[in-house]
C-alpha positions, 0 to 999 in steps of 0.5 A, spaced: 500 500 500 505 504 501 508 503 494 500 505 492 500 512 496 507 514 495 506 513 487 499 517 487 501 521 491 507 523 485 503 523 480 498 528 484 503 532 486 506 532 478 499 533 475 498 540 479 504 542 477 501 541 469 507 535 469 502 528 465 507 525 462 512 526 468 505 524 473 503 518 469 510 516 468 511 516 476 505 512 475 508 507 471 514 507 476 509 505 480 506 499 478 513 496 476 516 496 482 509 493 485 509 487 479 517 486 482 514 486 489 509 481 487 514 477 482 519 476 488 514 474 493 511 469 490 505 464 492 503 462 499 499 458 503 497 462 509 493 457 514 486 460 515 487 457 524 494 460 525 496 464 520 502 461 519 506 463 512 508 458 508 513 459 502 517 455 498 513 450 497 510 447 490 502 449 488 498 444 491 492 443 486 487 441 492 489 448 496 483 453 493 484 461 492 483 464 499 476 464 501 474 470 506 468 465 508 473 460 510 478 465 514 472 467 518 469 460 519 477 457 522 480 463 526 479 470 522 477 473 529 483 473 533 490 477 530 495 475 526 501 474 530 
């Protein structure tokens, strides 16, 4: 979300300056580094009861995408840890 906040607030900052190429180009800075974030970072499996983080490990086929209805069912009114 930072990198989101920072990168809007650029292009605004830019746009009121009379600056669009500059603004959208901030705005296209942005976006990469988030796709970078995204491409380093990975898939994960998150566990629903203890919010446990796993990573590095292969795709399981029989692990759905996350499901809020899930998460509230198995823990999500305690805090992450």
């Amino acid at each position: 979300m930072t990198i989101v906040v920072l990168g809007v607030g650029v292009a605004v900052v830019l746009f009121a300056l009379e600056r669009p190429f500059a603004a959208m180009g901030a705005l296209v800075v942005m976006a990469l580094i988030d796709w970078a974030i995204y491409a380093a970072v990975g898939s994960v499996t998150v566990c629903y009861a203890c919010h446990t983080i796993y990573r590095g490990f292969p795709l399981n086929p029989g692990h759905a995408p996350f499901n809020l209805e899930l998460l509230e069912r198995h823990g999500g009114k305690d805090p992450r840890h």
